[in-house]
Biopython code that builds the backbone (N, CA, C, O; Angstrom):
import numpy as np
from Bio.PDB.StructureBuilder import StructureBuilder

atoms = [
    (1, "UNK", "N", (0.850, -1.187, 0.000)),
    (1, "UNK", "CA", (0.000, 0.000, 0.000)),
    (1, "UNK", "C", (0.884, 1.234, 0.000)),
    (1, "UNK", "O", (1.715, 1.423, 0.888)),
    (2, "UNK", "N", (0.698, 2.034, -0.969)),
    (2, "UNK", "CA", (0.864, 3.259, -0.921)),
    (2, "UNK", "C", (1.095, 4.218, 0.815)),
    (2, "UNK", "O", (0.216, 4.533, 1.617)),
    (3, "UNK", "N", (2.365, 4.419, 0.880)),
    (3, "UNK", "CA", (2.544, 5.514, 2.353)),
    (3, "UNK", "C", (1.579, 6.744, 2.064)),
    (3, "UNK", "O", (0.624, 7.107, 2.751)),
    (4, "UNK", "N", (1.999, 7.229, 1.030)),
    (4, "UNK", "CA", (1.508, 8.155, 0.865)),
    (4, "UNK", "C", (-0.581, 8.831, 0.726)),
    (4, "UNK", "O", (-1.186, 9.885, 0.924)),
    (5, "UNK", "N", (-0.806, 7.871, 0.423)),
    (5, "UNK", "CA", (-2.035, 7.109, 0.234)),
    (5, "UNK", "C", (-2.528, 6.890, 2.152)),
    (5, "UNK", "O", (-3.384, 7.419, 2.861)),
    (6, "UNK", "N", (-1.656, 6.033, 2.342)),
    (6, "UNK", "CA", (-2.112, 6.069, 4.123)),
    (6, "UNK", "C", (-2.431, 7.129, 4.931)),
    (6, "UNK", "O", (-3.456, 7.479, 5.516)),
    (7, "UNK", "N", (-1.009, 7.677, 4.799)),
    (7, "UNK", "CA", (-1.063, 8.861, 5.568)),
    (7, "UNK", "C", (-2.164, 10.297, 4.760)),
    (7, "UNK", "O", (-2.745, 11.258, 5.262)),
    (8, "UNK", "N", (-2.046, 9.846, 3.483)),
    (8, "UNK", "CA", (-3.512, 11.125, 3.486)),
    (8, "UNK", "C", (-5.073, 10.317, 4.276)),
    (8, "UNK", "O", (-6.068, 10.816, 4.802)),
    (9, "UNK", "N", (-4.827, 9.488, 4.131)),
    (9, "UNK", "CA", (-6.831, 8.634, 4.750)),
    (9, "UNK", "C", (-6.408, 9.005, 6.127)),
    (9, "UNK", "O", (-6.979, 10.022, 6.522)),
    (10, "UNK", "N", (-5.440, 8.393, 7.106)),
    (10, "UNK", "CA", (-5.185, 8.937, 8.086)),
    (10, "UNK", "C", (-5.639, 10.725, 8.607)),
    (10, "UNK", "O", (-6.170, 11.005, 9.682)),
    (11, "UNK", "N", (-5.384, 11.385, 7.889)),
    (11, "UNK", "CA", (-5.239, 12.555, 8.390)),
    (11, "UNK", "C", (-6.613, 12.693, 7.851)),
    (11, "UNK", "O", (-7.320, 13.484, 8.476)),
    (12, "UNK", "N", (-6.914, 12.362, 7.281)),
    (12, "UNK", "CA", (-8.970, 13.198, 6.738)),
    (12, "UNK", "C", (-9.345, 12.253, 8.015)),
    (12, "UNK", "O", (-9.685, 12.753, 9.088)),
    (13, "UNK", "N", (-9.273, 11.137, 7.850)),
    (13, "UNK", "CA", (-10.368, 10.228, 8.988)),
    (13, "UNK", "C", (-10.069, 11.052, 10.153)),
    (13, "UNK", "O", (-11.091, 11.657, 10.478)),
    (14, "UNK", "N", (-9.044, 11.330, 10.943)),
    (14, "UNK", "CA", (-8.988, 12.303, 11.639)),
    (14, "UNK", "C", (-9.309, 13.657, 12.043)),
    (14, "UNK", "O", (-9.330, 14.103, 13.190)),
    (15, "UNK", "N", (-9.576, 14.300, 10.866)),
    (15, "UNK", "CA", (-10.150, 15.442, 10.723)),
    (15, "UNK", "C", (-11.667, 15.536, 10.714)),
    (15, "UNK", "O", (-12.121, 16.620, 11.079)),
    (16, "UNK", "N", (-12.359, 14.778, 10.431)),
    (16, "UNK", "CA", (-13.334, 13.884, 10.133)),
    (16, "UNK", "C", (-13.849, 13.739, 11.600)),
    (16, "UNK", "O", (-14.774, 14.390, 12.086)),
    (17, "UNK", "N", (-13.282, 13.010, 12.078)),
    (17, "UNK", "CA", (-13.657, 12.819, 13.666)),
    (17, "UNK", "C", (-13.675, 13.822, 14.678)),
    (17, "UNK", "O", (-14.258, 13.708, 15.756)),
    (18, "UNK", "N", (-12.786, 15.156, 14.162)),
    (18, "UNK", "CA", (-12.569, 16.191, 14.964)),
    (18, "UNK", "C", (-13.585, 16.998, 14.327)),
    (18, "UNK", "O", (-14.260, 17.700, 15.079)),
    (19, "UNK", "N", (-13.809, 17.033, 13.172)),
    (19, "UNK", "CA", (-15.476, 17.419, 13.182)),
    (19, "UNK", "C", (-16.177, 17.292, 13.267)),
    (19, "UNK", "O", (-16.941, 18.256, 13.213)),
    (20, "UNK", "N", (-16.711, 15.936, 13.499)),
    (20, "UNK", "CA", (-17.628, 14.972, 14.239)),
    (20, "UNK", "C", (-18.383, 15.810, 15.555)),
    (20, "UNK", "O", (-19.474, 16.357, 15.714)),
    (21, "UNK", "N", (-17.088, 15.570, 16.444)),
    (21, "UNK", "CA", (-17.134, 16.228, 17.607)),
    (21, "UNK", "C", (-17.810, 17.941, 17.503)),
    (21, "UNK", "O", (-18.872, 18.350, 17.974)),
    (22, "UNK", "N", (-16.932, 18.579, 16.844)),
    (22, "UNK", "CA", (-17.097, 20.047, 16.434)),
    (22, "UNK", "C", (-17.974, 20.280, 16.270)),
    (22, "UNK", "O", (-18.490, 21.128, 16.999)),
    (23, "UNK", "N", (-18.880, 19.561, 14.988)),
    (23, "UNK", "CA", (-19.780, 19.982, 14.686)),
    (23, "UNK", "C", (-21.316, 19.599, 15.475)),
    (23, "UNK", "O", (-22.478, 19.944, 15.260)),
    (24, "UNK", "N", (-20.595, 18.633, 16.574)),
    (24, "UNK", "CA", (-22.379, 18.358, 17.492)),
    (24, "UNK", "C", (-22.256, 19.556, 18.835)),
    (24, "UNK", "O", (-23.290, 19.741, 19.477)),
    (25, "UNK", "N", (-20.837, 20.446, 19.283)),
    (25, "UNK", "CA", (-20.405, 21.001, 19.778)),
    (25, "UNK", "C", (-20.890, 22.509, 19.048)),
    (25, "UNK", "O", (-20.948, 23.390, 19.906)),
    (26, "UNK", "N", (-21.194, 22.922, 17.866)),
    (26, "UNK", "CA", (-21.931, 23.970, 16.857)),
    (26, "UNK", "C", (-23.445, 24.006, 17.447)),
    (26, "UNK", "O", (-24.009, 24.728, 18.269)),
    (27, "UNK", "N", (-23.929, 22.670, 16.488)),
    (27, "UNK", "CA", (-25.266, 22.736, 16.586)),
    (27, "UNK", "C", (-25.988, 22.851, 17.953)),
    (27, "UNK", "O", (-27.077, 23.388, 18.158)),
    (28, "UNK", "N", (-25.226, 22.284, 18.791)),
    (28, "UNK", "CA", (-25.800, 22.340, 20.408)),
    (28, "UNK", "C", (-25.619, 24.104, 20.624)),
    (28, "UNK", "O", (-26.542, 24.763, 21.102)),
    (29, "UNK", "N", (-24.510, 24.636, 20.268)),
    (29, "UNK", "CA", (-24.463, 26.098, 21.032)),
    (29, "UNK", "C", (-25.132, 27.052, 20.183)),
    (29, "UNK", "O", (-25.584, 28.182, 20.370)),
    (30, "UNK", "N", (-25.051, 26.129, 19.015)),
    (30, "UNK", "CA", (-26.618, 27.173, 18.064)),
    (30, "UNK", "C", (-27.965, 27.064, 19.007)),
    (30, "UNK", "O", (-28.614, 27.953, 19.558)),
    (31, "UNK", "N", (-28.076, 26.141, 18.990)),
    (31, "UNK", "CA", (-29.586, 25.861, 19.899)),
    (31, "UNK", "C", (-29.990, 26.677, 20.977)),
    (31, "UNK", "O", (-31.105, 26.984, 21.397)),
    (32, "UNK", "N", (-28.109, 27.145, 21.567)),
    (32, "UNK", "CA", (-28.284, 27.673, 22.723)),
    (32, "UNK", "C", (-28.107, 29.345, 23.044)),
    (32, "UNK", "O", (-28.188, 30.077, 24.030)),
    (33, "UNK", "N", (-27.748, 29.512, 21.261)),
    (33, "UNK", "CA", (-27.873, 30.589, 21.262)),
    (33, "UNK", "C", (-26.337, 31.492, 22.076)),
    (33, "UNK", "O", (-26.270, 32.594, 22.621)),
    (34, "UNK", "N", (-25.410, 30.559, 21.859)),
    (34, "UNK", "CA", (-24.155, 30.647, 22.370)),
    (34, "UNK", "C", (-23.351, 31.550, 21.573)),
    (34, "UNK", "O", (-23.179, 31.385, 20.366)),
    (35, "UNK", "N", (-22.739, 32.738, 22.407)),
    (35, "UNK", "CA", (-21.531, 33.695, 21.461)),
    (35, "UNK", "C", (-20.214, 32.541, 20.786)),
    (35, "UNK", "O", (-19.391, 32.875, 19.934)),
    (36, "UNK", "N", (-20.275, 31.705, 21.179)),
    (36, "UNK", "CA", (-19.331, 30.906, 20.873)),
    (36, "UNK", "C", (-18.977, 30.284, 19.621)),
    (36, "UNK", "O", (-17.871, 29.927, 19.217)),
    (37, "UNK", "N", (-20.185, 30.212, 19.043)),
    (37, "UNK", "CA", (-20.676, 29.660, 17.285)),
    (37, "UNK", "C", (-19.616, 30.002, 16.581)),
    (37, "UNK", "O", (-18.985, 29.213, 15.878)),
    (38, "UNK", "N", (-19.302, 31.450, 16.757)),
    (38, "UNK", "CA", (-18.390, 32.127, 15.296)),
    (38, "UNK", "C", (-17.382, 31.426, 15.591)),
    (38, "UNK", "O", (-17.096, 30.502, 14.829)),
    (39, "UNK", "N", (-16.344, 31.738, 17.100)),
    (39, "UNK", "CA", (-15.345, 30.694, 17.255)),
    (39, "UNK", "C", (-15.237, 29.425, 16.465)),
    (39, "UNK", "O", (-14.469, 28.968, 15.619)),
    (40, "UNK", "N", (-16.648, 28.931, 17.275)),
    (40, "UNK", "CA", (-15.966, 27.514, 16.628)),
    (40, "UNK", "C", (-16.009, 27.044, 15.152)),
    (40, "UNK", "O", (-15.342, 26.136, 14.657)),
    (41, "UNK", "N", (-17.225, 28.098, 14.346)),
    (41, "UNK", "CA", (-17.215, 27.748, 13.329)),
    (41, "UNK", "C", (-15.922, 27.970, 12.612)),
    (41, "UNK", "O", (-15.843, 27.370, 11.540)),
    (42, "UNK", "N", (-14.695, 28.831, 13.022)),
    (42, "UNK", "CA", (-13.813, 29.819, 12.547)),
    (42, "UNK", "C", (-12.639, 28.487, 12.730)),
    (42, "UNK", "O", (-11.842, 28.358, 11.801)),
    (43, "UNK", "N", (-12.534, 27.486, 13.945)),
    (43, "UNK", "CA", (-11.880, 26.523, 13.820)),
    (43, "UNK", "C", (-11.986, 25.391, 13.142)),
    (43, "UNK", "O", (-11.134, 24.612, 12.717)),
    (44, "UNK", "N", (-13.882, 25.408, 13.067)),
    (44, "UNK", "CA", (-14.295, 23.892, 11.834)),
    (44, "UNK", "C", (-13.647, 24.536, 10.484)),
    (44, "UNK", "O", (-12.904, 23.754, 9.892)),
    (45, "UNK", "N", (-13.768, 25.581, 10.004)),
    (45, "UNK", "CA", (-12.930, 25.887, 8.704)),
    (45, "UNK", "C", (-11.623, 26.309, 8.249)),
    (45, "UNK", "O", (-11.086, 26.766, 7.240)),
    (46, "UNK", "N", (-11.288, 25.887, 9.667)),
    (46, "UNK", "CA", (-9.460, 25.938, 9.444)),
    (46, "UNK", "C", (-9.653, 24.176, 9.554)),
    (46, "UNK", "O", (-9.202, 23.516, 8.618)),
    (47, "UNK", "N", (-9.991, 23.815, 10.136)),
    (47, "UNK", "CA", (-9.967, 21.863, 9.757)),
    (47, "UNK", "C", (-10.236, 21.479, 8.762)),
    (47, "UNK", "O", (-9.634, 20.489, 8.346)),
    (48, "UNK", "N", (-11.313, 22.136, 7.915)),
    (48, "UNK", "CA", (-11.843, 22.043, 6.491)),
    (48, "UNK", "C", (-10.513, 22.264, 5.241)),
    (48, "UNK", "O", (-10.215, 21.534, 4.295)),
    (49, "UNK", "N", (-9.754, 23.902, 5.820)),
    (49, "UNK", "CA", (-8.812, 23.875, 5.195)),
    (49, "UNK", "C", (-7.813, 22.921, 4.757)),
    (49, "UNK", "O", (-7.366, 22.575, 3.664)),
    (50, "UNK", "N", (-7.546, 22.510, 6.359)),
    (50, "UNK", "CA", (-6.327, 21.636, 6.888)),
    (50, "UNK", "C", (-6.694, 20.211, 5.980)),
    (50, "UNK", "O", (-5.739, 19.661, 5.432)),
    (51, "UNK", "N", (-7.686, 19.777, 5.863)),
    (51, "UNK", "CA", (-8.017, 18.141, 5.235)),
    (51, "UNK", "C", (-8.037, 18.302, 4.135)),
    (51, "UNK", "O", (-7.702, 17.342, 3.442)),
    (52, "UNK", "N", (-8.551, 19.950, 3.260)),
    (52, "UNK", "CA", (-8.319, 19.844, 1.954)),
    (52, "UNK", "C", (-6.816, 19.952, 1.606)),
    (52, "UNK", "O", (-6.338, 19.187, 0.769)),
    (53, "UNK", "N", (-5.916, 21.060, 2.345)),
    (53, "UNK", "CA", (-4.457, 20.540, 2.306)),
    (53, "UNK", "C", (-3.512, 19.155, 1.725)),
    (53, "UNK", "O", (-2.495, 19.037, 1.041)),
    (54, "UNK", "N", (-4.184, 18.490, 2.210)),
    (54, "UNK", "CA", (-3.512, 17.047, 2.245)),
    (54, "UNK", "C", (-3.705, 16.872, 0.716)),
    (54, "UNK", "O", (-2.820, 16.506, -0.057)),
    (55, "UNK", "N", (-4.693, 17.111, 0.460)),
    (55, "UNK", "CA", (-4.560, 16.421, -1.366)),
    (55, "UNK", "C", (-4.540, 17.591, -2.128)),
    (55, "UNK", "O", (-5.304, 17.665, -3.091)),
    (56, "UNK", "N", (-3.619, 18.734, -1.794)),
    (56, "UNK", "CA", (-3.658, 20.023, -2.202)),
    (56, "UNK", "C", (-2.394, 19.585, -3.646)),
    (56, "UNK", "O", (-1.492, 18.748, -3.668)),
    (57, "UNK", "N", (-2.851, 20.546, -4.668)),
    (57, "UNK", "CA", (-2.100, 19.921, -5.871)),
    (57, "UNK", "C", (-1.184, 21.638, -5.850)),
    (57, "UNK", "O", (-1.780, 22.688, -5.609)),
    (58, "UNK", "N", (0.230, 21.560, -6.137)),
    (58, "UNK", "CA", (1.431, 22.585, -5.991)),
    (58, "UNK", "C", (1.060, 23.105, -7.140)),
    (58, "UNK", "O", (0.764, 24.300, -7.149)),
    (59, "UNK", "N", (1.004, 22.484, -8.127)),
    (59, "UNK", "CA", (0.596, 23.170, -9.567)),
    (59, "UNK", "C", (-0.694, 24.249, -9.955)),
    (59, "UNK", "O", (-0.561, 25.233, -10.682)),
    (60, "UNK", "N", (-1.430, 24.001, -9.572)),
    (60, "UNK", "CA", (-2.862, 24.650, -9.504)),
    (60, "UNK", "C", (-2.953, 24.913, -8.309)),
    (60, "UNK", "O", (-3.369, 26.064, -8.438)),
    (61, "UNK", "N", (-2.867, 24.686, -6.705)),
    (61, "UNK", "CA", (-3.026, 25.389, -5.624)),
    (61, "UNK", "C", (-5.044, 24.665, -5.266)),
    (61, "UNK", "O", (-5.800, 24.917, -4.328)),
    (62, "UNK", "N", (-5.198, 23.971, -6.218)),
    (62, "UNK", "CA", (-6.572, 23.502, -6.243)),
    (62, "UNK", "C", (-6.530, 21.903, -5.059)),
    (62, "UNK", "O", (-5.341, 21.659, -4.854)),
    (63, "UNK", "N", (-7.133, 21.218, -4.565)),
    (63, "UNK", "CA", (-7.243, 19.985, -3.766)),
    (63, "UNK", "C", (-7.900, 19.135, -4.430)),
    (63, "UNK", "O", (-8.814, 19.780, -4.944)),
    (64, "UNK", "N", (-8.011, 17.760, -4.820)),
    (64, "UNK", "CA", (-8.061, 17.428, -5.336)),
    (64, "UNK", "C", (-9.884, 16.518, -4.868)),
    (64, "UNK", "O", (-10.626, 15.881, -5.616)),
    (65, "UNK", "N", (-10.045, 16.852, -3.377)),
    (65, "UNK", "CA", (-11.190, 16.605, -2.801)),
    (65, "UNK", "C", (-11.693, 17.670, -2.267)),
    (65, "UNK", "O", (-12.481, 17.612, -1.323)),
    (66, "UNK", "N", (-11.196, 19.044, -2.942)),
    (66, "UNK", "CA", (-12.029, 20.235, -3.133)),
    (66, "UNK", "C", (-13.869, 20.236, -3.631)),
    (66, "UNK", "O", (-13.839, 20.471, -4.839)),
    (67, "UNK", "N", (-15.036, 20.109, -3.289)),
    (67, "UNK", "CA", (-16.108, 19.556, -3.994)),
    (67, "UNK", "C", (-16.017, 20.741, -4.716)),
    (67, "UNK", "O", (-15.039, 21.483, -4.800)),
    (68, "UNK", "N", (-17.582, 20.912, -5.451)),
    (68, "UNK", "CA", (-17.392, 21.479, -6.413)),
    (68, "UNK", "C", (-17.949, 22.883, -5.744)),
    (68, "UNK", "O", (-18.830, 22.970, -4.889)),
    (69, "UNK", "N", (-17.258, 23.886, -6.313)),
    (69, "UNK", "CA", (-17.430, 25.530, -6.403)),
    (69, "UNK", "C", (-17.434, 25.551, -4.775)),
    (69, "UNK", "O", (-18.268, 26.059, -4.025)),
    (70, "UNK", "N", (-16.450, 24.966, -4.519)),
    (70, "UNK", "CA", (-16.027, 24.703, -2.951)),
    (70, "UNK", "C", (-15.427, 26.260, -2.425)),
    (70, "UNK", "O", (-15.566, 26.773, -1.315)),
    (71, "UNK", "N", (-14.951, 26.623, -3.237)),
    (71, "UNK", "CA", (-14.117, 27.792, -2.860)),
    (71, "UNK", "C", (-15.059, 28.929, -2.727)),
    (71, "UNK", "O", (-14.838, 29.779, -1.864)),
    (72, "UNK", "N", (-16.077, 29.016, -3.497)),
    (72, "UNK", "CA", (-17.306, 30.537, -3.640)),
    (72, "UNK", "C", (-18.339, 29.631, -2.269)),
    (72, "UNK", "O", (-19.247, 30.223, -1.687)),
    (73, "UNK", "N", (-18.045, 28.463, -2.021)),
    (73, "UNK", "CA", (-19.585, 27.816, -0.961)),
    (73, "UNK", "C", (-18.468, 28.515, 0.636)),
    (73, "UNK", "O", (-19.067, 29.307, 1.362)),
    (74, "UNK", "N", (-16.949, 28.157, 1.031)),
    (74, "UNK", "CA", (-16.143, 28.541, 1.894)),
    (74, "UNK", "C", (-16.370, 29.329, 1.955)),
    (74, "UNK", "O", (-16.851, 29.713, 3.021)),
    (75, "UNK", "N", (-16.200, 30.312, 0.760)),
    (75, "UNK", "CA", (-15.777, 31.851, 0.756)),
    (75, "UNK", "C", (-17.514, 32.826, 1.917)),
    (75, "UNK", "O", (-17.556, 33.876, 2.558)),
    (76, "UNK", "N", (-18.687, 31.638, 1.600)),
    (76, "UNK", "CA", (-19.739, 31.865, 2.152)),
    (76, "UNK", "C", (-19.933, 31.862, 3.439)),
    (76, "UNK", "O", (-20.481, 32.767, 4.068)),
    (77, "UNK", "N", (-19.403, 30.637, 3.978)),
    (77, "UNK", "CA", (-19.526, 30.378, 5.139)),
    (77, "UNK", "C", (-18.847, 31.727, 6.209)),
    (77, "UNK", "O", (-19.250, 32.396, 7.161)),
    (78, "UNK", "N", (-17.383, 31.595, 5.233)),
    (78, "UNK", "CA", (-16.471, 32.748, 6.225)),
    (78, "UNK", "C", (-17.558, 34.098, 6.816)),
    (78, "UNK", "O", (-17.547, 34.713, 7.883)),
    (79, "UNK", "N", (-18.389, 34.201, 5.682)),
    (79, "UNK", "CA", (-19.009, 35.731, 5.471)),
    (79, "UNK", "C", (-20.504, 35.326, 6.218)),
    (79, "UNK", "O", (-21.428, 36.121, 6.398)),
    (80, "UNK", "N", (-20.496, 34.389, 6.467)),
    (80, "UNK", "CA", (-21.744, 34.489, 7.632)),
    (80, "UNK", "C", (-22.384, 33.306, 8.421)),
    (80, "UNK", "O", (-23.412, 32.630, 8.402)),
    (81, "UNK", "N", (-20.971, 33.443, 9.277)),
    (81, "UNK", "CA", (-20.784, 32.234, 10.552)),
    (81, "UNK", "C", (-21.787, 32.180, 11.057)),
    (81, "UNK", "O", (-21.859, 30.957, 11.178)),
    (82, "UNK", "N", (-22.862, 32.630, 11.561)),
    (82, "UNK", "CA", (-23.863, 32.370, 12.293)),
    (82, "UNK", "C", (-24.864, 31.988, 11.669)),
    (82, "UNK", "O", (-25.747, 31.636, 12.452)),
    (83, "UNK", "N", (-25.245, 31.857, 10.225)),
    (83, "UNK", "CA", (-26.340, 31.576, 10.054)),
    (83, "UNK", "C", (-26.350, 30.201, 10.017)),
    (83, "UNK", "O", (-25.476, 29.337, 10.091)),
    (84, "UNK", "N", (-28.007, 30.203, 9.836)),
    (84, "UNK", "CA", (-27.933, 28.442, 9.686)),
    (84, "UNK", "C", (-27.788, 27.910, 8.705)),
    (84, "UNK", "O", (-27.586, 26.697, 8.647)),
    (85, "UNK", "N", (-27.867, 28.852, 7.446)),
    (85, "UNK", "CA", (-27.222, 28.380, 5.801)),
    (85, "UNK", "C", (-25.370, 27.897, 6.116)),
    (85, "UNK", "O", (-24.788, 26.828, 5.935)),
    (86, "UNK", "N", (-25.102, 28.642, 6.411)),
    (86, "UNK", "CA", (-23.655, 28.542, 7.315)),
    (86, "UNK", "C", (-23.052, 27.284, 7.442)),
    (86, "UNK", "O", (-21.992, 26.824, 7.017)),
    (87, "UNK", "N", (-23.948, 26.838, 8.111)),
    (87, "UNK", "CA", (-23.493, 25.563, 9.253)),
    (87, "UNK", "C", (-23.786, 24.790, 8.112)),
    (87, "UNK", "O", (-22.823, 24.137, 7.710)),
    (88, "UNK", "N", (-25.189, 24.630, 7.254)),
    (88, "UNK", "CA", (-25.464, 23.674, 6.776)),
    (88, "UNK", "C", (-24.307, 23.341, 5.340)),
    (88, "UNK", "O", (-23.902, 22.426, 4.623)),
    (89, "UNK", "N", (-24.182, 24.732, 5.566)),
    (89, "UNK", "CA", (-23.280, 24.612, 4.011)),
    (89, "UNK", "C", (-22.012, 24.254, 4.492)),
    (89, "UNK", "O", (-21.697, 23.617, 3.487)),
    (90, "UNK", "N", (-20.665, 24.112, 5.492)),
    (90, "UNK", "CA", (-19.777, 23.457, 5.882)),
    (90, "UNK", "C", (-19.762, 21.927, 6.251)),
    (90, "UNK", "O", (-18.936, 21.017, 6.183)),
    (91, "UNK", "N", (-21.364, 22.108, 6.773)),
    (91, "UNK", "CA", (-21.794, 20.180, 6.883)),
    (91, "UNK", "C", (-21.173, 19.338, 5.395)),
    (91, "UNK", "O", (-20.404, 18.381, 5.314)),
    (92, "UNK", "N", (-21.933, 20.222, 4.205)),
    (92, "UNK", "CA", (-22.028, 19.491, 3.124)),
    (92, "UNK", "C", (-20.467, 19.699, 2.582)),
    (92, "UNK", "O", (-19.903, 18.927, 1.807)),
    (93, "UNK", "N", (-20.085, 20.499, 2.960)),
    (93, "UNK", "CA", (-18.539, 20.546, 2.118)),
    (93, "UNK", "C", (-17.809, 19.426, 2.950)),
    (93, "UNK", "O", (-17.761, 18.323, 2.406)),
    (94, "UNK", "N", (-17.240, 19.555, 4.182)),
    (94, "UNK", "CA", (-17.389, 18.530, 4.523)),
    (94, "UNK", "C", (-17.482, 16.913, 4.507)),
    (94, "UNK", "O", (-16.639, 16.062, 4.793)),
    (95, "UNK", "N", (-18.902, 16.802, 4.040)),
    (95, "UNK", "CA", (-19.565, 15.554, 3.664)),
    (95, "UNK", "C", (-18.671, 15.418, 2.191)),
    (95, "UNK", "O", (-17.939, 14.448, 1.998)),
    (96, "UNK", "N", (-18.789, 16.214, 1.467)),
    (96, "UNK", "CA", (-18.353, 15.522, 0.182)),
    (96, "UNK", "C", (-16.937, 15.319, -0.171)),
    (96, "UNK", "O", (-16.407, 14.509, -0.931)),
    (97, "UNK", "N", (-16.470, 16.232, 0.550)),
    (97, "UNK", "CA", (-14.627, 16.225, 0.557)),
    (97, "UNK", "C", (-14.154, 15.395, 1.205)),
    (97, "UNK", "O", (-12.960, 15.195, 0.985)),
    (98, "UNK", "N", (-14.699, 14.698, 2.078)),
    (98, "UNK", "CA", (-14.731, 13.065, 2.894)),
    (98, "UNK", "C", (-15.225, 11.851, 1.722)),
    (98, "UNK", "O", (-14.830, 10.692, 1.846)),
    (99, "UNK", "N", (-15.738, 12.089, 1.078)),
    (99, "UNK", "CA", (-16.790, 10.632, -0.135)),
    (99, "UNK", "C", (-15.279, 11.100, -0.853)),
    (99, "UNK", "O", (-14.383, 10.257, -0.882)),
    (100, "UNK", "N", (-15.028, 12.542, -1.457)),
    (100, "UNK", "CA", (-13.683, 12.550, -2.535)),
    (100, "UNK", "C", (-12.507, 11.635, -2.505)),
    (100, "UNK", "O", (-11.995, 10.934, -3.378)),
    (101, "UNK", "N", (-12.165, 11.889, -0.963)),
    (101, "UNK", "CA", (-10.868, 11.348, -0.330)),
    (101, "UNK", "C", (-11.170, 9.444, -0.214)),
    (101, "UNK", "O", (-10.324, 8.560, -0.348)),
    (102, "UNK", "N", (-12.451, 9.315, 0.035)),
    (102, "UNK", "CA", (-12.490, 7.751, 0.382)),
    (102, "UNK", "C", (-12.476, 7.375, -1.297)),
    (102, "UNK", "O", (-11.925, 6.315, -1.597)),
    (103, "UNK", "N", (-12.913, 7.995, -2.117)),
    (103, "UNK", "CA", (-12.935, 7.542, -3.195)),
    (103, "UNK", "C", (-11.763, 7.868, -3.990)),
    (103, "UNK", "O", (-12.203, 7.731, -5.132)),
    (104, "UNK", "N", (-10.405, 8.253, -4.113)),
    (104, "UNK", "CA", (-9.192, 8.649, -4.009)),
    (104, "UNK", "C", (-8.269, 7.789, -3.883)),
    (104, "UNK", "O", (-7.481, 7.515, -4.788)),
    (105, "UNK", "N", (-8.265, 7.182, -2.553)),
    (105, "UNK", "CA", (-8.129, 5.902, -1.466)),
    (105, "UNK", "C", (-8.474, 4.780, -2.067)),
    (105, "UNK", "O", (-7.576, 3.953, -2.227)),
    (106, "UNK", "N", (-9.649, 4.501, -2.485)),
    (106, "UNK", "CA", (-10.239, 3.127, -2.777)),
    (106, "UNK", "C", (-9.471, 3.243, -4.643)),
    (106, "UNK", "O", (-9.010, 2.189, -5.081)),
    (107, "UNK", "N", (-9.409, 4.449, -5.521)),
    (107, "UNK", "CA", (-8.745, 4.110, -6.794)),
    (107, "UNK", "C", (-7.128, 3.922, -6.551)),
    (107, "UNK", "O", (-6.596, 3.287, -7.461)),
    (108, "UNK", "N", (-6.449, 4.250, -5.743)),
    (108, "UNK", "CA", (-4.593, 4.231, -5.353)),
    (108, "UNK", "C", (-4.928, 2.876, -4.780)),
    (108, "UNK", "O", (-3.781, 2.449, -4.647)),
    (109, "UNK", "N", (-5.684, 1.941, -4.364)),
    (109, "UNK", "CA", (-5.898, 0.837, -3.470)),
    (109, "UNK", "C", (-6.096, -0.125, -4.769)),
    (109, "UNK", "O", (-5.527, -1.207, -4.624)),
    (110, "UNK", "N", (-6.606, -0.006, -5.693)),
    (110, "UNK", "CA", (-7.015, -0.521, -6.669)),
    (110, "UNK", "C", (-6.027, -1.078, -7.728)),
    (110, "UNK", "O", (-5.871, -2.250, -8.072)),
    (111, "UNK", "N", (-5.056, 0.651, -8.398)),
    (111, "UNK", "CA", (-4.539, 0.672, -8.699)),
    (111, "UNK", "C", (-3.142, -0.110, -7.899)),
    (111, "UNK", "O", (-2.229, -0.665, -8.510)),
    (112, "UNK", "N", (-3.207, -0.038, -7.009)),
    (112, "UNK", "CA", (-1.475, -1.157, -6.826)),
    (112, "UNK", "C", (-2.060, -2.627, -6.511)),
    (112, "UNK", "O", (-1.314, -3.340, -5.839)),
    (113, "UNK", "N", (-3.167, -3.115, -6.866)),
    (113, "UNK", "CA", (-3.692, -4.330, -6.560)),
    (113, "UNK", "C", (-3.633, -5.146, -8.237)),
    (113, "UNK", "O", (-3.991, -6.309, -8.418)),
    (114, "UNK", "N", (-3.147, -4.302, -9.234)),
    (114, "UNK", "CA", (-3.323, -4.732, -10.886)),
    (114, "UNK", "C", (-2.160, -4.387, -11.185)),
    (114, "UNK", "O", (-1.760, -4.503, -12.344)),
]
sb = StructureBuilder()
sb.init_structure("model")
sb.init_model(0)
sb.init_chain("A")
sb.init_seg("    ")
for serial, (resi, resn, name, xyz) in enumerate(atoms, 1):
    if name == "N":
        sb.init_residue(resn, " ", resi, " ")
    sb.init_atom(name, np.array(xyz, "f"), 0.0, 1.0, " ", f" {name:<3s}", serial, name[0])
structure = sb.get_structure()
């Protein structure tokens, strides 16, 4: 197996889990109407950053489990942490930049198996 390949699933599944946490740690202090939201939303999208990092391409500066028009949906969130479009829209980036990476993983898994 691919190191390289490992250590990127490693670090999303991880990131993954730390938003797990994060994000039931959001929705609860939304509920509660907590000053705290922007914070934390301000750290779920430096984790967002951080996992798209990993499959970040030097040539284009693009990730390769970037979803789509990922950058104008981010660029949203930054500009209005509190709402609940907000939250929902980091859920889904998120969600799909996790399916990118497992599906990434499962073709480098494939590929050294032929």
């Amino acid at each position: 197996m691919n190191d390289n390949a490992e250590a990127a699933k490693s670090k999303v599944d991880n990131a993954m889990k730390t938003w797990s946490s994060l994000q039931e740690t959001i929705h609860q202090g939304r509920a509660e109407k907590n000053p705290s939201v922007g914070q934390w939303m301000r750290q779920a999208i430096q984790l967002y950053e951080e996992m798209l990092a990993v499959y970040c391409d030097a040539v284009d500066e693009r990730s390769a489990i970037e979803p789509m028009n990922g950058k104008e949906r981010i660029d949203f969130v930054k500009l209005k942490l509190r709402s609940p479009q907000a939250f929902q829209q980091l859920q889904a980036l998120f969600k799909e930049a996790a399916k990118k990476a497992a599906s990434l993983y499962a073709r480098s898994k494939r590929s050294e198996t032929i």
